[in-house]
N, C-alpha and C positions, 0 to 999 in steps of 0.2 A: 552743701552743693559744690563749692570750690573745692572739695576734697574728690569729690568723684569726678570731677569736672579734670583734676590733676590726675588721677589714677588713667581717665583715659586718653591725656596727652600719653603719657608715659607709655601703657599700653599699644598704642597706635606710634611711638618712636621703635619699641622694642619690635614692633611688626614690620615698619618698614628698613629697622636692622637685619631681620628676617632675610627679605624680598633681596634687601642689598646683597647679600652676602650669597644668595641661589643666582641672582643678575649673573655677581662676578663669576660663579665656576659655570653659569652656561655662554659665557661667549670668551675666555681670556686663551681657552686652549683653539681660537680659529687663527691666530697665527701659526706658522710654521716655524719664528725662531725657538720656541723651546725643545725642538728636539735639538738641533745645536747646541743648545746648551746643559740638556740632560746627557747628550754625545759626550761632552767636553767634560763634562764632571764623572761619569763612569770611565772614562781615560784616565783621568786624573787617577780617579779613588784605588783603578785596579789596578794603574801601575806604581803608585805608592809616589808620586812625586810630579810637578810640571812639566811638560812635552818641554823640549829642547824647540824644536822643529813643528809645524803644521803635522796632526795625522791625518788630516782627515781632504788636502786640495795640493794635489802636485804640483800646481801651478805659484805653492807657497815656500819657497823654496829655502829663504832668509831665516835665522833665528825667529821663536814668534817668543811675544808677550803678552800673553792670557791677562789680559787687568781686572778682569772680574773672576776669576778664579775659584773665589771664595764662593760666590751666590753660585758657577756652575755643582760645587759640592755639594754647600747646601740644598741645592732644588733634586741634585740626584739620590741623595743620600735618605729624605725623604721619602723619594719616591719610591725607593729599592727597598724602606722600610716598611711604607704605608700605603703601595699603591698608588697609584692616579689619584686614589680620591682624598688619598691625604694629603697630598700637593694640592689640591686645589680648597680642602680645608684649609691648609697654613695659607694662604694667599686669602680665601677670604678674611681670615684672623687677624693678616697684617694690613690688609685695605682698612678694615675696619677701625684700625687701631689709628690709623695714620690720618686717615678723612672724616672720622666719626668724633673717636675717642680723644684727639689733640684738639682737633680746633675749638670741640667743647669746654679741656682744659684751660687751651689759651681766654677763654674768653669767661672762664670761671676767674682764673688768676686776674684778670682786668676787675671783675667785680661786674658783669655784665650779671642778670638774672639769670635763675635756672633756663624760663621759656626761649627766652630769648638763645643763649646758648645752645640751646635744642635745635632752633631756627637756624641758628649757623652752621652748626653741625650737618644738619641734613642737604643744606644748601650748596654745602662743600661736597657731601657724600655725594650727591649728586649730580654735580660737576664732574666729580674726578671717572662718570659711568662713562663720559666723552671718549677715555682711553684709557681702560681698562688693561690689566696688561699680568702676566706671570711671567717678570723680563727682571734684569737688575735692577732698573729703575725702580722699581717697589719698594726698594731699600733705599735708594735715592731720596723717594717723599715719606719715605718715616722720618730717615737721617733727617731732613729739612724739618719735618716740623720739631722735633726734639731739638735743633738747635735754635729753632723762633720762639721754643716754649724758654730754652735756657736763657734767650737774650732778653723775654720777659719779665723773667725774674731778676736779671742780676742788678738790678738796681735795689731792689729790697734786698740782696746778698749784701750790698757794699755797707749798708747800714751808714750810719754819721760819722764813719773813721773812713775818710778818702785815702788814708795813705794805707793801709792792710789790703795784700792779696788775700783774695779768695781763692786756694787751692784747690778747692774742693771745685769749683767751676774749672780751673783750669786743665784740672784731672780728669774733668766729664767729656768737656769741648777734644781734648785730645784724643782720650780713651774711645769716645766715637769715631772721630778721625781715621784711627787704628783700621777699625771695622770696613768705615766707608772706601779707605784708597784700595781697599783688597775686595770688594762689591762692585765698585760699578764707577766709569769715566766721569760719572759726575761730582765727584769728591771736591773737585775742586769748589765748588759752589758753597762749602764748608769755612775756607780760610776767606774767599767773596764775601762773605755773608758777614761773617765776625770783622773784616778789613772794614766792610758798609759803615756797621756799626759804629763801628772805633773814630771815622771818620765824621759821622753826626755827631759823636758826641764831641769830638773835637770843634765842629762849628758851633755848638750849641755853648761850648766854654769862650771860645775867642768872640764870636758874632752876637749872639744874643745873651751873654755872661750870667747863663743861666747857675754857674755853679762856680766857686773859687779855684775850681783843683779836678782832673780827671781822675777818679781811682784807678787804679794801673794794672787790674784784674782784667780788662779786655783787651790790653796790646799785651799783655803778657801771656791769655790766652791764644792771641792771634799768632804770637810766636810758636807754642807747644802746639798748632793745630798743623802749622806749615812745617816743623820738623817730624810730627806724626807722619808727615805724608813718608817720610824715605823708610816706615816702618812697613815696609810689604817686599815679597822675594826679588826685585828686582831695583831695588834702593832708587838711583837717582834717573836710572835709565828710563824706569815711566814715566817722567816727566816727557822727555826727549820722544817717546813712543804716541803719548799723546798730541804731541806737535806734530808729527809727519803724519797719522792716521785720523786721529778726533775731530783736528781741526777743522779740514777739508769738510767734513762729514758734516761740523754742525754750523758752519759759516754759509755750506750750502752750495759751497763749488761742486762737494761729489752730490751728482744727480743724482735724485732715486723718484722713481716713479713709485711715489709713497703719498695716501692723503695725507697720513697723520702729519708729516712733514709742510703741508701745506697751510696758507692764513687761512685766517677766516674773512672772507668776503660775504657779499649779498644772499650768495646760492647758500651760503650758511644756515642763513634764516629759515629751510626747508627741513633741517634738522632738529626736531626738538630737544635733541641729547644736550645741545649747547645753547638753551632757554636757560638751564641753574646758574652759569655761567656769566650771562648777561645779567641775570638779577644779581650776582653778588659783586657786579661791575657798578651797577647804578647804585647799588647800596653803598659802594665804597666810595665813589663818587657823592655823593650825596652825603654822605657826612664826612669828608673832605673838604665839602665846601660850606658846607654850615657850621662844622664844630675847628673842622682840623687846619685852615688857615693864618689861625694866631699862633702868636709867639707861642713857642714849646713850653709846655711848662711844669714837665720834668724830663729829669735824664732818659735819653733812648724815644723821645715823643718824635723827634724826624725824624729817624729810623724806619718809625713804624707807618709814620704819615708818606713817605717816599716810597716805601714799598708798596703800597694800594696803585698808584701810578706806574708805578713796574711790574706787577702782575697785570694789570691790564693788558701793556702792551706787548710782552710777553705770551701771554693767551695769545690776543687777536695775530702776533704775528707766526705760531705755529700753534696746529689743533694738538699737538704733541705734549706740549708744555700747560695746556689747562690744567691738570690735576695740579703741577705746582704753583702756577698761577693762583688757583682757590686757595689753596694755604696760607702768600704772602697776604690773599684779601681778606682771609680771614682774618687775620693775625693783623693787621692795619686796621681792618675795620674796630675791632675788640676797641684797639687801644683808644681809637678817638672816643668810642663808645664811654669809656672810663672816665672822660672827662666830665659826664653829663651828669649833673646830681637829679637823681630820679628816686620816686616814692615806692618801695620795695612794693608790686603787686600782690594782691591775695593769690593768682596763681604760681606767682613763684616762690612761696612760703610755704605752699602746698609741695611743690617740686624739691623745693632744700630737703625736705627729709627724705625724700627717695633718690635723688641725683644726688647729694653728698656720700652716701657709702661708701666706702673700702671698695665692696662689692662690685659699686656700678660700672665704672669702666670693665671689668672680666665680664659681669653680665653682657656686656655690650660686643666683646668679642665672642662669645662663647654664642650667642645667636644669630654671629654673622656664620660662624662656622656651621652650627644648625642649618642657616639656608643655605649654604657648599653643601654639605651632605645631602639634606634632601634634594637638592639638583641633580646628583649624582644619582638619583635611582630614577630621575627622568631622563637623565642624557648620561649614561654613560661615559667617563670621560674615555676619550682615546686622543692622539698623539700624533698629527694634529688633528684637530675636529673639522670636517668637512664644513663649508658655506657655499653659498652663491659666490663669491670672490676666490676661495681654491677648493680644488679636489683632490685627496692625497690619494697620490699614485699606489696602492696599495696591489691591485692587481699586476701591477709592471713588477712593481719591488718584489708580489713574489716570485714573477717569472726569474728575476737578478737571483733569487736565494738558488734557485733551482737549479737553472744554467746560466752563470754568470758569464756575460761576454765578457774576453779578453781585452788589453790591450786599452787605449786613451779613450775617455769617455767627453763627450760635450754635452752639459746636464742643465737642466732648467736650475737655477739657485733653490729654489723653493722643494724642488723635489729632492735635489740633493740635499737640504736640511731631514726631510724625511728618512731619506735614505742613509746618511752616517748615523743617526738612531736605531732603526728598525735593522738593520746587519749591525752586527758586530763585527764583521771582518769587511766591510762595503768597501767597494772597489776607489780609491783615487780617485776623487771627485775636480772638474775643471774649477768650479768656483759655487760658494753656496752664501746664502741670505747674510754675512758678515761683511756686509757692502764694504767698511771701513777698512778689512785687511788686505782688500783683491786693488783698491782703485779704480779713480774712473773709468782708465784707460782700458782694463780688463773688461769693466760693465759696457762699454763701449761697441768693444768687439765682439760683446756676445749676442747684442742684439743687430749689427749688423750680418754676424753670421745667419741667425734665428730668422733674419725679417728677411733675407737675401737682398742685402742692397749691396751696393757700388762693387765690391771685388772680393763677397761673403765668398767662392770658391777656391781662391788663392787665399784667404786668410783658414780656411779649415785646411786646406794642405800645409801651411805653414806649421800648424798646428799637430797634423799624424793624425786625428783624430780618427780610432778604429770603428767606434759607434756612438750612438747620440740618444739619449734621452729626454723628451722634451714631451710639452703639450704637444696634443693633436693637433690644434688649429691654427698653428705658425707654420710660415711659407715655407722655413726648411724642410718641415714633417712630408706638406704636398710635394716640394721639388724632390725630395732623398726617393720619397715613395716610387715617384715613377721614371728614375735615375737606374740603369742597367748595372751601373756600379754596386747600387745597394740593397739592400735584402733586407724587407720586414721581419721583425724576429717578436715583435708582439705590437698589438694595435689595438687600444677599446677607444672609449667615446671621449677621454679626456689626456690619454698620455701615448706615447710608441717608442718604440724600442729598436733601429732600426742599425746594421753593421752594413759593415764594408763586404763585398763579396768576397775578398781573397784577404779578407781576417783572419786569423789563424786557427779559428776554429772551423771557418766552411773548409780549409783547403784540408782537413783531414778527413 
């Protein structure tokens, strides 16, 4: 009976690995930054080397530095081989890897049971459905858990000789590193994460003299992690790039009218997507305070006990950060978990011989990508996929291929992501979905132009601007429309197209 009783745990995980992985490819293409960044990596690919300069917003005018460079390659490079569908294969493969296949690991490597690791696993997979995403960050929350899986182990790496590096970890921790400062602005969360560490175990030696001696494998890593960073085309200058751009952006000064950048409050609770979310809050809460308020009681036990408390508030203070929020709680919760001597169940005896294989984890991606494919013959993917929240101008864009107005464009951000994709040659864009590289001041002024407030008519003159691209339903679209100066040039139910009358194409 436990044996069949195991087959259809197992059974019913592999199904809802299924489900996860069709979720991810029918909603990750309803943003519009991945044309941007399929843009940015077919520039790259076909000119053989880094843009010097913005191609793709006049209004960029400074040296740029591409910091994710690597993931725009990668996401084009697939895509140019495999299609849309194979893009959104590799994304469910990697979701699955990072929100399924780690937390499971981590909480194998604690000694938690099969079920129970099942449980976490899914709790996490379904967390991170809050905000799904085919952006760099993807690589962000692998990187993250592969370095909360490394920082699990490295206490069984140090073994009883405190004084011998482990090379072999310092060579992982960095060799990642590599990867992550040429993927995605979050790199830095790498040398954070190993500094956290290094720091608990330093309290854990001085304050609770849990141990004679620090083995010197994780400030030695934390060094090879921080000199990793200067290993990407642009050495120290990213640093300096991400102070004047990143920062702004994620401290919350550059405004964006973004949910996913918003907390979670009350009206929250109307969203079920962030119900997993809250249970693997209380879960970690709850054995916080029943197991994981005594003294540590082995190396790295703060570490993991402090991070349940910082994925919390993390989560609740952007809907943005849940996916890596469930990672730290998973990986905290595991740990305290570890502490508790429990009688091995009959269904997790059941489960050890099917969830230990070689196998199982590929099993586990390979049926996330089964449910990408078969979404794929439900919803074809296209670039971006239309919602209730946008509709890609696709009728405008081809009027653009057809007869491209001349001369300064003022573009809705979001269309212009669409549009430096879909042309290849798309005209000089004012500013598009790259919030971080235009500044507030530019976001500023584009919705006082768009909304016609205070002196929107002296700032478009300021500007030259010869035609304007925009939703239908902003005030500029109504004032340009019935303005003698200006001349509709295309109009449907969600975008217009609308130039100057004496632009250089009406005067011939």
């Amino acid at each position: 009976m436990n044996k069949l009783v195991g087959k259809l745990v197992l059974i019913s995980f592999f199904l809802f690995i299924v489900l996860y992985g069709a979720w991810a490819a029918g909603v990750v293409l309803r943003e519009p930054d991945i044309c941007f960044l399929l843009a940015g990596g077919r520039d790259i690919v076909q000119h053989g080397q880094l843009p010097y300069t913005d191609p793709f917003a006049y209004t960029l005018t400074d040296p740029v530095i591409v910091q994710q460079w690597l993931t725009e390659v990668v996401f084009y490079l697939v895509y140019a081989t495999t299609t849309g569908v194979g893009l959104l294969v590799m994304d469910a493969a990697v979701l699955c890897l990072t929100f399924v296949v780690m937390p499971y690991r981590i909480c194998r490597l604690n000694g938690i049971g099969p079920a129970k690791a099942l449980g976490v696993a899914v709790l996490a997979a379904l967390s991170s459905m809050s905000h799904l995403s085919v952006r760099p960050e993807l690589f962000s929350c692998l990187l993250i858990a592969c370095f909360l899986e490394l920082l699990a182990r490295l206490d069984r790496a140090e073994g009883s000789d405190k004084s011998r590096i482990n090379w072999l970890f310092v060579a992982a921790f960095a060799g990642l590193m590599i990867l992550w400062v040429n993927m995605h602005s979050l790199f830095i969360a790498g040398p954070l994460l190993i500094g956290f560490y290094a720091a608990c175990r330093l309290i854990e030696r001085f304050v609770f003299k849990l141990e004679t001696r620090v083995n010197p494998t994780i400030f030695v890593a934390l060094a090879g992690s921080v000199l990793a960073i200067g290993v990407n085309p642009y050495a120290t200058r990213l640093i300096a790039y991400l102070s004047t751009f990143f920062l702004p952006y994620a401290s919350g000064t550059l405004k964006l009218r973004a949910n996913e950048m918003a907390p979670i409050t009350l009206g929250s609770l109307q969203n079920p997507l962030f119900y997993p979310f809250f249970v693997m809050c209380a879960l970690g809460l709850f054995a916080l305070v029943k197991h994981g308020l005594a003294k540590p009681q082995k190396p790295g036990d703060l570490f993991f006990k402090l991070i349940i408390p910082g994925g919390i508030v993390g989560g609740f203070k952007t809907v943005r950060t849940i996916p890596i929020s469930a990672l730290l709680l998973a990986a905290g919760t595991a740990n305290i978990w570890s502490r508790q001597v429990a009688v091995e169940k009959p269904l997790d005896a059941q489960l050890k011989e099917m969830c230990n294989l070689p196998v199982f984890a590929p099993t586990c991606v390979v049926f996330a990508a089964l449910g990408a494919y078969l979404m794929t013959n439900i919803i074809p993917p296209e670039f971006p996929q239309g919602s209730t929240a946008f509709k890609p101008p696709m009728g405008a864009i081809a009027y653009i291929e057809k007869s491209p107005p001349p001369g300064k464009v003022l573009n809705d951000p979001h269309f212009g992501d669409v549009l430096m994709w879909q042309m290849k040659d798309a005209p000089k864009l004012f500013f598009d979905s790259r919030y971080y590289l235009f500044g507030q001041d530019l976001i500023d002024e584009y919705w006082t132009m768009v909304m016609c407030r205070d002196d929107w008519k002296e700032r478009m003159d300021h500007y030259g601007f010869d035609w304007v691209f925009i939703p239908a339903d902003l005030k500029l679209a109504q004032a340009l429309s019935n303005d003698p100066n200006w001349k509709v040039l295309y109009a449907d139910k969600f975008s217009v197209i609308i130039s100057r009358v004496n632009a250089p194409e009406l005067k011939r």
